[in-house]
C-alpha positions as CSV (number, residue, x, y, z in Angstrom):
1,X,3.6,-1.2,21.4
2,X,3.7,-3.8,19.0
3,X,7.8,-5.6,18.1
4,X,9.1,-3.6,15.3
5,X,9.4,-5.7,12.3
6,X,12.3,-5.3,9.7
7,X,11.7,-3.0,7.0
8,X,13.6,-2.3,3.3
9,X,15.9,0.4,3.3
10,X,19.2,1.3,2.9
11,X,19.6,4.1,6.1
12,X,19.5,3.9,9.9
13,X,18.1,6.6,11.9
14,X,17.8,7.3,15.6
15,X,13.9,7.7,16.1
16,X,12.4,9.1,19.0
17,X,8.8,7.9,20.0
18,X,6.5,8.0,22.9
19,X,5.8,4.5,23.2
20,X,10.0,4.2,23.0
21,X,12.0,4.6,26.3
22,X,15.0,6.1,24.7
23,X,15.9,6.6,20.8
24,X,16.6,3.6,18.8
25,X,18.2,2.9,15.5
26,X,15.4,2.4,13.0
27,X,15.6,1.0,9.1
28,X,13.4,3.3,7.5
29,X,10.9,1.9,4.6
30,X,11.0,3.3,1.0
31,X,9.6,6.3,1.4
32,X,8.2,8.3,-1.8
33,X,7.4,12.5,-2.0
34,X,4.3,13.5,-3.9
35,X,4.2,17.3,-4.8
36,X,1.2,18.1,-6.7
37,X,2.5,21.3,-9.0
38,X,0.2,24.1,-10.6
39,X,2.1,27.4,-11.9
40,X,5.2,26.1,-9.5
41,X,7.4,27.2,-12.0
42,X,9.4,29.6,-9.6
43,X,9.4,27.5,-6.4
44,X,9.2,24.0,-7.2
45,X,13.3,23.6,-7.8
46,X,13.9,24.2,-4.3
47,X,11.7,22.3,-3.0
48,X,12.5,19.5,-5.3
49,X,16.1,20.5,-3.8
50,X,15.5,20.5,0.3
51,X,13.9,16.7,-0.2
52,X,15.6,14.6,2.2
53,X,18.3,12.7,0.7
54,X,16.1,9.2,2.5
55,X,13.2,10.1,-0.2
56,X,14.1,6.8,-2.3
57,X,11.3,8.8,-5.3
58,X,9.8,12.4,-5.8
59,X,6.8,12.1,-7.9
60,X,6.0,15.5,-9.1
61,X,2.6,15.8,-10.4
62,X,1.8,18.7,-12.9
63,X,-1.6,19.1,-12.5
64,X,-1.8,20.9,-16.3
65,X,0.2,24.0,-15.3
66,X,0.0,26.8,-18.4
67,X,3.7,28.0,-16.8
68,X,7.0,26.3,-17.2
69,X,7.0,23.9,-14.0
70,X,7.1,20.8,-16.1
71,X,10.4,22.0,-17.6
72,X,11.8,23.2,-14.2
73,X,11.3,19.8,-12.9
74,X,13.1,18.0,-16.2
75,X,15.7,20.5,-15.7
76,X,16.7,20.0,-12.0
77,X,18.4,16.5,-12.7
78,X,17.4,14.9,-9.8
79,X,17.4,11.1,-10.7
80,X,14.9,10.1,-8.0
81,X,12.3,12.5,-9.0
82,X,9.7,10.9,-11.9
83,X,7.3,13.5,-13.3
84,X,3.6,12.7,-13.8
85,X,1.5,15.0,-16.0
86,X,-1.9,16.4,-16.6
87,X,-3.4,17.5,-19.5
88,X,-6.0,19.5,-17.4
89,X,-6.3,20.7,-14.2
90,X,-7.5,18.1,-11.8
91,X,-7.0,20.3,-8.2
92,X,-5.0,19.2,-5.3
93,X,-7.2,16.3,-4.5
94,X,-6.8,14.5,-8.1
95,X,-3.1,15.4,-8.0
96,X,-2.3,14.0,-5.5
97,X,-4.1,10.4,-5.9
98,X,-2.5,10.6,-9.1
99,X,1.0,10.8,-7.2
100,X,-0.1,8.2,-4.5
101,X,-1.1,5.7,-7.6
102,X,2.3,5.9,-9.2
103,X,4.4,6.2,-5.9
104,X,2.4,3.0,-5.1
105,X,3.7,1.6,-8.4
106,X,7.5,2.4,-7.7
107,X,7.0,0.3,-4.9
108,X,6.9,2.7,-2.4
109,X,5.9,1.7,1.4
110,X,5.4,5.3,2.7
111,X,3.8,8.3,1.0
112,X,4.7,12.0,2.6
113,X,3.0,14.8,0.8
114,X,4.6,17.7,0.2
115,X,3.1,21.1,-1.5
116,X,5.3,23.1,-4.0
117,X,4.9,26.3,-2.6
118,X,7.8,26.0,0.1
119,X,5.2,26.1,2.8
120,X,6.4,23.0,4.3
121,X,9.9,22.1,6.0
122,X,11.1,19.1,4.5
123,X,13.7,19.3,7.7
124,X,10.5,18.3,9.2
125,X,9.8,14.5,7.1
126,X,11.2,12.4,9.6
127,X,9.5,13.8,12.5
128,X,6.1,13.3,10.1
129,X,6.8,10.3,9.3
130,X,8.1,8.1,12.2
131,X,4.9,7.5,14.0
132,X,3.8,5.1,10.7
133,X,7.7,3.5,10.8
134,X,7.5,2.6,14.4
135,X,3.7,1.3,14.4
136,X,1.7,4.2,15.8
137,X,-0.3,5.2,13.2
138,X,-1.3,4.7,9.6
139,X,-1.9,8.3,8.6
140,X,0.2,11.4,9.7
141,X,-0.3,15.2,9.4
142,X,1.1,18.7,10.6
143,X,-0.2,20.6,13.4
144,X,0.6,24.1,13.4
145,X,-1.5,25.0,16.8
146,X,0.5,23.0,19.5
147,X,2.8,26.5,20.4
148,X,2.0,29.7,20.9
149,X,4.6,31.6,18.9
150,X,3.5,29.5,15.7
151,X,0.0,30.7,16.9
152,X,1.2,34.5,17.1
153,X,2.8,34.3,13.3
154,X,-0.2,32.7,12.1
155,X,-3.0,35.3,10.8
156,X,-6.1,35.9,13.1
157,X,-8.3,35.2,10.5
158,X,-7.0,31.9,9.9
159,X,-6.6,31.0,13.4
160,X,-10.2,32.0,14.2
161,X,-11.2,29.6,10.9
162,X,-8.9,26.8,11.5
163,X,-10.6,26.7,15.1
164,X,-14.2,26.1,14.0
165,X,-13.3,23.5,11.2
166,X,-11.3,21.8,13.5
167,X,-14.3,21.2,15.4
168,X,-16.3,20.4,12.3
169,X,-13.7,18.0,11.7
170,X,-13.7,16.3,14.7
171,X,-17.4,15.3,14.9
172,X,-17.7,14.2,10.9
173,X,-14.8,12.2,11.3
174,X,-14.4,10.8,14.7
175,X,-10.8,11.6,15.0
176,X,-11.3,13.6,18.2
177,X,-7.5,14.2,18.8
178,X,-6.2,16.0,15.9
179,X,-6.5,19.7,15.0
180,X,-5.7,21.8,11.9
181,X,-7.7,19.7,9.6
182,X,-6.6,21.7,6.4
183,X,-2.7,21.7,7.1
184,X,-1.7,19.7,3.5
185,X,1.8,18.1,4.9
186,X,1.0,14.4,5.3
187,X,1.7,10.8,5.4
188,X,0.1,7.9,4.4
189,X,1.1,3.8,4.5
190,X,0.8,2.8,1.0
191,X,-1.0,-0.2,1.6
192,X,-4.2,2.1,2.6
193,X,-3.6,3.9,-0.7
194,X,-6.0,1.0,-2.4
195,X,-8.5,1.5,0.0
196,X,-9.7,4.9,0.0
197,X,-12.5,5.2,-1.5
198,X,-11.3,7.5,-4.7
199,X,-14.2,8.7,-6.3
200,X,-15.3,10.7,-2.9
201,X,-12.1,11.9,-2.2
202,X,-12.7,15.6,-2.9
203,X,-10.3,17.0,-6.0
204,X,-10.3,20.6,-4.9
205,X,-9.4,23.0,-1.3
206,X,-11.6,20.1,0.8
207,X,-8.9,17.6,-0.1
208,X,-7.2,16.9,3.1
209,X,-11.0,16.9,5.2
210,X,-12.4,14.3,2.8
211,X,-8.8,12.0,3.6
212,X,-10.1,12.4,7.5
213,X,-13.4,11.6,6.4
214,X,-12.2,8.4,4.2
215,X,-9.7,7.2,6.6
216,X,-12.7,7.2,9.6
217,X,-14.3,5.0,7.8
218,X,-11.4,2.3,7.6
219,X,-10.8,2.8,11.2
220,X,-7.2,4.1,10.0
221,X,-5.0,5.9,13.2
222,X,-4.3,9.4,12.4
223,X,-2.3,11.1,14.4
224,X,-0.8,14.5,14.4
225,X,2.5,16.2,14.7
226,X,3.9,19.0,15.4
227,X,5.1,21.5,12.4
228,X,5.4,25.0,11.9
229,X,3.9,26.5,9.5
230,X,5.6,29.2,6.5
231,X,3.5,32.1,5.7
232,X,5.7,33.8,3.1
233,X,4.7,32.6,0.2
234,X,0.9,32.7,0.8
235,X,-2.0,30.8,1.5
236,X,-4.0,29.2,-1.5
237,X,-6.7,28.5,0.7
238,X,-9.9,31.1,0.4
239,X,-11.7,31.3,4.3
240,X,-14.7,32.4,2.4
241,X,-14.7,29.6,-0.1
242,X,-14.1,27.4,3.3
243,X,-17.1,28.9,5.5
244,X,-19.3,28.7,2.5
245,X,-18.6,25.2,1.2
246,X,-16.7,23.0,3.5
247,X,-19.8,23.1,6.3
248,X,-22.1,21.2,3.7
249,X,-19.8,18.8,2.9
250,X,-18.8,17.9,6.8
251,X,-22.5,17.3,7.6
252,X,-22.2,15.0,5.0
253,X,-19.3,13.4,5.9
254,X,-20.2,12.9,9.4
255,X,-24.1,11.8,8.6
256,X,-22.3,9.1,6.3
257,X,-19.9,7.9,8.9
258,X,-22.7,7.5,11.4
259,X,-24.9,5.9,9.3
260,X,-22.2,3.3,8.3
261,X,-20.3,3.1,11.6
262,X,-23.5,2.8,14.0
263,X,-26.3,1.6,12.3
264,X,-24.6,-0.7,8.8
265,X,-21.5,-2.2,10.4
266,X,-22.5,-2.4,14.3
267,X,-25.3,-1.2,16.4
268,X,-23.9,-0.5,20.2
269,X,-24.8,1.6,22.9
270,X,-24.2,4.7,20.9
271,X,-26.6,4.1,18.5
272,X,-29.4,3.2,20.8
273,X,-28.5,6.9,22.5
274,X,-28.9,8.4,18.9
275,X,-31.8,7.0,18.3
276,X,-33.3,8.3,21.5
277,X,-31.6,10.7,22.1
278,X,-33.0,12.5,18.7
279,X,-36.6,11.2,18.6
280,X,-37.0,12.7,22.5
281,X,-35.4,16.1,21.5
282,X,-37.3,16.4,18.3
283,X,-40.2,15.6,20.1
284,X,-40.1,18.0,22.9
285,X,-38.9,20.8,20.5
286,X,-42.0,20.1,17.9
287,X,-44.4,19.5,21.0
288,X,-43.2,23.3,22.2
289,X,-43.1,25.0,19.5
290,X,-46.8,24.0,18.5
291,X,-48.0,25.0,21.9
292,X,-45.6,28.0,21.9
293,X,-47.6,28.9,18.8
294,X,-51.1,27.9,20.0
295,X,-50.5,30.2,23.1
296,X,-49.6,33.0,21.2
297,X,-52.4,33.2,19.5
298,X,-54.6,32.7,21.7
299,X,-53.4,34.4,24.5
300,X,-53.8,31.4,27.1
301,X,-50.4,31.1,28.9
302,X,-49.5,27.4,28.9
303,X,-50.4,25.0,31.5
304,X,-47.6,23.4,33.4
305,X,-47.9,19.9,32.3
306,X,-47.7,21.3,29.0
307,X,-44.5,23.3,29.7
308,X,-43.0,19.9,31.5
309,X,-43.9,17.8,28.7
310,X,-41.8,19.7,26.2
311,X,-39.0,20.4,28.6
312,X,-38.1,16.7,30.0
313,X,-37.8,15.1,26.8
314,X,-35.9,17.8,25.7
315,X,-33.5,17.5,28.8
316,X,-33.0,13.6,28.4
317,X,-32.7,13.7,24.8
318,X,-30.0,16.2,24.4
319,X,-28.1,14.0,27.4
320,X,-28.7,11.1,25.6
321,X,-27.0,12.5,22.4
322,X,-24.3,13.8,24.8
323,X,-23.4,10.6,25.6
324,X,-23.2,9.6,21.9
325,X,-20.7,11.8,21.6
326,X,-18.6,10.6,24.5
327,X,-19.0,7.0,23.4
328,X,-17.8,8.4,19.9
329,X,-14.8,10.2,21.7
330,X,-14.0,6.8,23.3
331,X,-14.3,4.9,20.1
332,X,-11.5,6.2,18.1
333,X,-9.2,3.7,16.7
334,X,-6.1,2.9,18.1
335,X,-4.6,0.2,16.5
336,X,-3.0,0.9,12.9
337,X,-4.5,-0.9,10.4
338,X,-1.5,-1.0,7.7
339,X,0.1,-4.3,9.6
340,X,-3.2,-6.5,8.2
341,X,-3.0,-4.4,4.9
342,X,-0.3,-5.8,2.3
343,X,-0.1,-4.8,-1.6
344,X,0.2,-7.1,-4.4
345,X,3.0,-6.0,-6.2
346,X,2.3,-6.1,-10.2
347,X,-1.5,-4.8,-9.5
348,X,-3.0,-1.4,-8.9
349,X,-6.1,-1.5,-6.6
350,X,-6.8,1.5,-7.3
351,X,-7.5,1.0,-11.1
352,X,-10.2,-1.9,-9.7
């Protein structure tokens, strides 16, 4: 692990870490809340309330609520929080950039999300948050599948759904270690904030995929930790809207990220596999099928060289692309790219 370098803050905490022997004393960076807020009117008070008293702001974003959250926030007379607002709706996604943008501006060094639902803990921030203070990674989200009696409160449906975009997940982006890709409590280093690419950072549900899919391609370190999730108030999240759109938009977030990361920005071992690996299984598939077809018709039963011709190329190109994959797996990054990332204070990237 890299020397920990001095950061601005005003509080010590005792952080635990892996890569840390024992718990050590560490001066925490400015750390900003964005809650992105639509018809929050009943909750968003205490959630503004359980942030952390470390929070140094608490940019509420009301994403052009018809209900009275704008005036619960103005009325909770919390000095730190600084209230951002729509005129229309602009989902999650656009939210929440919104909030990054003008956390960024308040000179904040560490962005946690937070929803304003009450779903998330906020006795959970520091744990989310330490792995970017101590060096380990640049991005940070919640896991709710690392213990079974978080799995046993969590609906089936949702566990069976979670599962398979997980997996989705995975391959578009490359992060092969985290799970849970839709869980919405998250941290970001603010000096990646002006790199994301903005305009294809989805505004809607697929929000917190398309971060994945955006921080893969600046070889940012994501990693995850462990939160439980609260069910009471409700999920937003549709599994039908999920099954229906977030496929499409995974295939192509993960034929973008090979394209760029194997065939525009380097060309390794991998993507000689790919290459093979594909034009020897689409071969062997296309040469079967037409002699599938041909046999059929004609009811002459396919030679053996004909059989072995389809077959082998099949067989090497699918362990070809297999091997892709494990070079992918092995490829994820591991150092954080925030400590070669600084911010110029006094100009937005963003607005670029």
């Amino acid at each position: 692990m890299r020397a920990l370098r001095p950061m601005s803050g005003s509080e010590f905490f005792l952080v635990r870490s892996s890569a840390l022997p024992q718990a050590l004393p560490i001066e925490l960076p400015k750390i900003a809340v964005v809650i992105p807020a639509y018809r929050a009117a009943r909750t968003i008070e205490n959630v503004i309330q359980g942030v952390p008293p470390f929070v140094r702001h608490v940019v509420v974003v009301d994403d052009g609520s018809p209900d009275e959250t704008a005036d619960v926030v103005r009325r909770v007379g919390d000095p730190r929080v600084d209230l951002v607002a729509h005129e229309t709706n602009q989902g999650v996604g656009g939210a929440v950039m919104t909030g990054y943008k003008r956390a960024v501006e308040l000179g904040a060094e560490l962005i946690a999300k937070m929803d304003a639902d009450g779903q998330m803990d906020p006795d959970y921030l520091l744990q989310l948050v330490t792995p970017i203070v101590v060096g380990e990674a640049d991005y940070t989200k919640g896991n709710r599948f690392l213990h079974e009696r978080e799995l046993r409160a969590m609906p089936g449906r949702r566990r069976f759904g979670n599962a398979g975009l997980s997996f989705m997940t995975k391959l578009a982006s490359g992060y092969w270690s985290v799970f849970d890709p839709t869980n919405g409590y998250t941290a970001i280093h603010a000096s990646l904030v002006p790199l994301l690419a903005t305009p294809s950072v989805a505004k809607r549900f697929f929000f917190e995929s398309s971060m994945l899919l955006n921080l893969s391609l600046l070889r940012a370190v994501v990693r995850d930790v462990y939160i439980p999730a609260r069910y009471g108030a409700g999920s937003h999240l549709s599994e039908s809207r999920a099954v229906v759109q977030f496929p499409f938009q995974l295939l192509r977030g993960f034929l973008r990220r090979v394209r760029l990361q194997y065939f525009v920005r380097d060309f390794t071992a991998a993507s000689l596999y790919i290459v093979f690996g594909l034009a020897l299984t689409l071969f062997g598939a296309i040469w079967g099928l037409w002699h599938f077809l041909v046999s059929a018709q004609s009811g002459v039963v396919a030679t053996t060289g004909t059989v072995m011709i389809a077959v082998l190329p099949l067989i090497v190109g699918v362990q070809l692309l297999l091997q892709a994959v494990t070079l992918d797996i092995q490829s994820a990054p591991t150092t954080p790219l925030h400590a070669t990332v600084t911010l110029v204070k006094g100009e937005h990237p963003l607005d670029r």
